[in-house]
C-alpha positions as CSV (number, residue, x, y, z in Angstrom):
1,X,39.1,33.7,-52.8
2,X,39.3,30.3,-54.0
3,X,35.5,28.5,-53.1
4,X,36.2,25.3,-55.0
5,X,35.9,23.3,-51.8
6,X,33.2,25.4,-49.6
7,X,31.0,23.4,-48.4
8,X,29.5,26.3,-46.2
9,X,25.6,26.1,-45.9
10,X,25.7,22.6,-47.3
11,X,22.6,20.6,-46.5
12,X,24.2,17.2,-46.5
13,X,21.7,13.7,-45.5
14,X,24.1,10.8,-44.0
15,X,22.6,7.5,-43.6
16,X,24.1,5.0,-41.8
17,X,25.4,7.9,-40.1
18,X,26.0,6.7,-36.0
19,X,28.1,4.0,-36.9
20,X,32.0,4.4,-36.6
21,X,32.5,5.7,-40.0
22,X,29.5,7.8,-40.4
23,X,29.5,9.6,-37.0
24,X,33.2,10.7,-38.3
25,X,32.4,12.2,-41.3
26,X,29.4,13.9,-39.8
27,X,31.4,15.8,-37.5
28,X,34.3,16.4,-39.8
29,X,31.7,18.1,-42.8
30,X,29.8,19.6,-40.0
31,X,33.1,21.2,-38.6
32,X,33.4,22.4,-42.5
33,X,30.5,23.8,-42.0
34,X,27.5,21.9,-43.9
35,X,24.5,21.5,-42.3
36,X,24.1,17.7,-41.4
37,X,21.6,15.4,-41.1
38,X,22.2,12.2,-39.1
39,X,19.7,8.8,-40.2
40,X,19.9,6.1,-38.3
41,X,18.1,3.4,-36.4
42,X,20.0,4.1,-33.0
43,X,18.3,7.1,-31.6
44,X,19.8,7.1,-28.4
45,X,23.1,7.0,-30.6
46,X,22.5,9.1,-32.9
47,X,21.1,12.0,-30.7
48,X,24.2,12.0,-28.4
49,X,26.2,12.3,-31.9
50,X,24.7,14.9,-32.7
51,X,24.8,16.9,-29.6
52,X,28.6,16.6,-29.5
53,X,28.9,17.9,-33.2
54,X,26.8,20.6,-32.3
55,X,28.5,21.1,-29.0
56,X,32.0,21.4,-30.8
57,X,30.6,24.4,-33.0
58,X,29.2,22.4,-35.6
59,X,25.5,22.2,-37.3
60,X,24.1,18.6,-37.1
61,X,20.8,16.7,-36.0
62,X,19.1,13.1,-35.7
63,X,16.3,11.9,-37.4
64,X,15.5,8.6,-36.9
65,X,15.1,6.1,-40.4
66,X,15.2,3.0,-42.0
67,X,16.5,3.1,-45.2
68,X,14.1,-0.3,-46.3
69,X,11.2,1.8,-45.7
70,X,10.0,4.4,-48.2
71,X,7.5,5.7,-46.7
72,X,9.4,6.9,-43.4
73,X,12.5,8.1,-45.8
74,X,10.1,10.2,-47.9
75,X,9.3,11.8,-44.4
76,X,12.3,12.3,-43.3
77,X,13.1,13.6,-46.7
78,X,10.2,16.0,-46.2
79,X,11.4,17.4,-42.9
80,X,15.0,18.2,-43.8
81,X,13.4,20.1,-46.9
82,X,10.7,22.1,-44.7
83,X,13.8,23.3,-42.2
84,X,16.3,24.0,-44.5
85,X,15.0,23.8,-47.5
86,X,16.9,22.2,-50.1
87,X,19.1,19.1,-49.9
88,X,22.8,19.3,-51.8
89,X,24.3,15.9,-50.5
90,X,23.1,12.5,-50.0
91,X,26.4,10.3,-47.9
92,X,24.8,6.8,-48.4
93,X,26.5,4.8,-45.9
94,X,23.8,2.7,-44.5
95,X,25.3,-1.1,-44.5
96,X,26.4,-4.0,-42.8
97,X,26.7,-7.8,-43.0
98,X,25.2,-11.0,-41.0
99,X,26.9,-14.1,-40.5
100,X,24.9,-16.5,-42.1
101,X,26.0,-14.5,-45.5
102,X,29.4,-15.1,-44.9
103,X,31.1,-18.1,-44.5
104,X,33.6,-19.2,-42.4
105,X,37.2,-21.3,-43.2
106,X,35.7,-24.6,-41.7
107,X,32.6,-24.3,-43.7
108,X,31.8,-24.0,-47.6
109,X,29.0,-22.7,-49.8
110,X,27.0,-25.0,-48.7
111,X,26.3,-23.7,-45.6
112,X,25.3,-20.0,-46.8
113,X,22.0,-19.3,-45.4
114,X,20.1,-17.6,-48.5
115,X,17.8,-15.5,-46.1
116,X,20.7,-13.9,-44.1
117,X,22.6,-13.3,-48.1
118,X,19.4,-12.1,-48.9
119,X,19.2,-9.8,-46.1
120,X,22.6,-8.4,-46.5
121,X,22.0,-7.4,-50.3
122,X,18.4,-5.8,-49.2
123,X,20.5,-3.6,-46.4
124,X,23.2,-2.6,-48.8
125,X,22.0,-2.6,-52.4
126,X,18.4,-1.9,-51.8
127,X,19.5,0.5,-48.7
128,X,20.9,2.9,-50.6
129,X,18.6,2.1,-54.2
130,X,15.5,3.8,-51.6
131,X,17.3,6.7,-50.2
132,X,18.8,7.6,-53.5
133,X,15.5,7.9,-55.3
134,X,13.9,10.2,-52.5
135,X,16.6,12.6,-51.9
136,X,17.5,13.0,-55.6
137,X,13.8,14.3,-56.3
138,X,15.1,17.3,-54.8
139,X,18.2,17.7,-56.3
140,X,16.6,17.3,-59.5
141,X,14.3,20.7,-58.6
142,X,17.5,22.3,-57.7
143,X,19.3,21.7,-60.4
144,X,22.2,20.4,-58.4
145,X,23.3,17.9,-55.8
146,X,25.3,15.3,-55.0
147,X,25.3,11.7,-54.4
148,X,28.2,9.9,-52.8
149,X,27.9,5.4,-52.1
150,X,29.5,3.5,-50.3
151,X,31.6,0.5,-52.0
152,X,33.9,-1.6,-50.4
153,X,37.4,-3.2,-51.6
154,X,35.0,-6.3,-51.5
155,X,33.3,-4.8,-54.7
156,X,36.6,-5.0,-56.6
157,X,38.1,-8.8,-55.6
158,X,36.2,-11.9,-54.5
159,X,37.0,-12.4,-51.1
160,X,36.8,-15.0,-49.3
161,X,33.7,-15.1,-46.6
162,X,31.7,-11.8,-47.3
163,X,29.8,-13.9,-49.8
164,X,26.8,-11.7,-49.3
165,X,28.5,-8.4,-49.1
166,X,30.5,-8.5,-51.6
167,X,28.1,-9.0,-53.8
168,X,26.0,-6.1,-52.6
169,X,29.1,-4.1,-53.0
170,X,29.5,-4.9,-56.5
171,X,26.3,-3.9,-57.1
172,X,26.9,-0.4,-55.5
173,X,29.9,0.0,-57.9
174,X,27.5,-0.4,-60.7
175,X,24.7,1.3,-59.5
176,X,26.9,4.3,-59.0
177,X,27.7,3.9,-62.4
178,X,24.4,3.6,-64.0
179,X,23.1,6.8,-61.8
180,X,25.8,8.7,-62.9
181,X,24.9,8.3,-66.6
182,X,21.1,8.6,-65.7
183,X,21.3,11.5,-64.3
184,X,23.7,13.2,-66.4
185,X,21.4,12.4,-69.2
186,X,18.2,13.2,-67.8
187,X,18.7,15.6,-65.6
188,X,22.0,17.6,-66.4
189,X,25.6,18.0,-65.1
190,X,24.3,19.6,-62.1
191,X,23.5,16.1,-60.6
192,X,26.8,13.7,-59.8
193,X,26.8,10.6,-58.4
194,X,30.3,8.8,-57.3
195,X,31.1,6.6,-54.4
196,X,34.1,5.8,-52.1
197,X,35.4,2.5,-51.6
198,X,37.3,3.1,-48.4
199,X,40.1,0.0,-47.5
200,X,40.1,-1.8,-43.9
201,X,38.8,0.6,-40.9
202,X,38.2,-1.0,-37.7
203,X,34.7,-0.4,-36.9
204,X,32.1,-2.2,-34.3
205,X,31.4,-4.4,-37.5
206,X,34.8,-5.7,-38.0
207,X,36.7,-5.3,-34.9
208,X,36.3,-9.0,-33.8
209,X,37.0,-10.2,-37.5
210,X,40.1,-8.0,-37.4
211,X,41.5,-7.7,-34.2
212,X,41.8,-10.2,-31.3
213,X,40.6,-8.6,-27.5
214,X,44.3,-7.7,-26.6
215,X,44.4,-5.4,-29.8
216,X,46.2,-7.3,-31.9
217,X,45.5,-8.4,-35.1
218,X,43.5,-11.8,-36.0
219,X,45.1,-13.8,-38.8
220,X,42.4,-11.9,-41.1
221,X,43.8,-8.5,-40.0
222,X,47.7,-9.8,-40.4
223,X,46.2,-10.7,-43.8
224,X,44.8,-7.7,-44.6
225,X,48.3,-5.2,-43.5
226,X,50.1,-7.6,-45.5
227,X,48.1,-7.1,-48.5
228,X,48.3,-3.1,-47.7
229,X,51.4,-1.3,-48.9
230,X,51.0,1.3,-46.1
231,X,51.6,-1.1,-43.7
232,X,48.4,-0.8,-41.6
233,X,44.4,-0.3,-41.1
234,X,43.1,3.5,-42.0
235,X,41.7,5.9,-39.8
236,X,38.1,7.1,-40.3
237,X,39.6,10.9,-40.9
238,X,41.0,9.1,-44.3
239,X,38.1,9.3,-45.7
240,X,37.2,12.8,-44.9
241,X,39.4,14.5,-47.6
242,X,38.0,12.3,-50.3
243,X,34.5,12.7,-49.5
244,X,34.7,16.7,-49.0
245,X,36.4,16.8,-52.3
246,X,33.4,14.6,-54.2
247,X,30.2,16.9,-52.4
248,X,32.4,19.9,-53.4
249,X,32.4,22.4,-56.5
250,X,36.3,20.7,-57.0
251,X,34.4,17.7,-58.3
252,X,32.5,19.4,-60.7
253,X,33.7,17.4,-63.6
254,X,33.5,14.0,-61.9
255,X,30.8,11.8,-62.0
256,X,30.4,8.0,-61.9
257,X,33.3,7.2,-60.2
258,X,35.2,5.0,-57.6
259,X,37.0,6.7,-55.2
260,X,39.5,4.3,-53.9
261,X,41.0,5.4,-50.7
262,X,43.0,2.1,-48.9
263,X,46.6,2.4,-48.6
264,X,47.4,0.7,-51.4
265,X,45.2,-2.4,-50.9
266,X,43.5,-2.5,-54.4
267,X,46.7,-2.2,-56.5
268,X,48.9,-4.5,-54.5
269,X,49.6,-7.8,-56.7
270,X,52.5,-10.0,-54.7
């Protein structure tokens, strides 16, 4: 039998993982059957994700985090390793944006508020910078592992408004890059490290950017499906194939990499 994409016994650390993205993912791998490993800061959340992947046949658990924190990642780190032992994928898809790093039609840059753009590249860039350096400790013992970011088609174009995320996101795209060839070097082939930049989702984030309360879309969403080939936003299962594929012995050649899956967004030109 073909094993290229097992993922059976998989050990696989999500952060970010209760948000509308993450929680799909988790159950989807989980349904594959990886072990998972929820981090968030909504417990309540979290827990009741958990419980339903588990409850639908799956492997998964909470552990409470914040990815800003070192110390309380290298814990967490420590008690996935002393239950299961060895960690195999790290899904960092911790995020999110603020509105004084973005800014609105009926302003301009000069009304950017530096601490909120400040915040949002901390969350982001520095969010997944902490959790990649504790969990690929392990991997490194191992001899194998790997580790998937999370970009953003803002990483690729300069939007308007996401001043502050977009600029996190580019840095993701590089740091993805530089790990790849860090690791590689340093550590062997064994270690990977790629990331998806997934196209427009609807997600608690963007729902009121994207869509107005009847469900229909805001100018922003109109300008987003017609800037899409396919015609429309993506669901979260989109992103499930693509991610599988990157944690999964298929992958085995790829490293430093972009994984672009939008509908067509990126290579649209007029």
């Amino acid at each position: 039998m073909n094993k290229l994409f097992d993922i059976t016994g998989n050990v696989t650390v999500i952060t970010g993982g209760t948000g509308v993205l993450g929680r799909t993912i988790a159950k989807y791998l989980a349904l594959e059957g990886a072990k998972v490993i929820i981090l968030g800061r909504k417990e309540d959340v979290g827990r009741k994700i958990a419980e339903e992947i588990c409850a639908a046949g799956g492997c998964c658990e909470f552990m409470k985090t914040d990815v800003m924190d070192a110390e309380t990642v290298k814990k967490n780190c420590e008690d996935i390793l002393a239950k299961y032992g060895r960690i195999d994928t790290l899904l960092n898809a911790a995020g999110g944006n603020m509105p004084g790093a973005t800014i609105a039609p009926d302003k301009n840059f000069f009304d950017l508020q530096v601490d909120q753009f400040q915040t949002v590249l901390n969350l982001n860039l520095t969010g997944t910078v902490i959790p990649t350096q504790v969990f690929l400790e392990p991997m490194v013992r191992q001899g194998k592992g790997s580790i998937i970011n999370f970009s953003s088609m803002a990483a690729f174009r300069p939007m308007t408004r996401v001043a502050g995320y977009a600029a996190a996101k580019a840095g993701i795209s590089n740091f993805t890059a530089f790990m790849a060839t860090e690791c590689a070097m340093k550590f062997g082939e064994g270690i990977r490290v790629n990331a998806i930049a997934p196209g427009f989702f609807i997600t608690e984030q963007n729902r009121s950017l994207l869509t107005n309360l009847d469900g229909t879309y805001t100018q922003r969403g109109q300008d987003v499906i017609r800037q899409t080939p396919f015609g429309r936003m993506g669901d979260p299962e989109e992103l499930c194939g693509t991610i599988h594929y990157l944690m999964s012995d298929a992958s085995k050649f790829v490293t430093g990499t972009v994984a672009v899956v939008d509908g067509g967004f990126n290579a649209f030109a007029m």
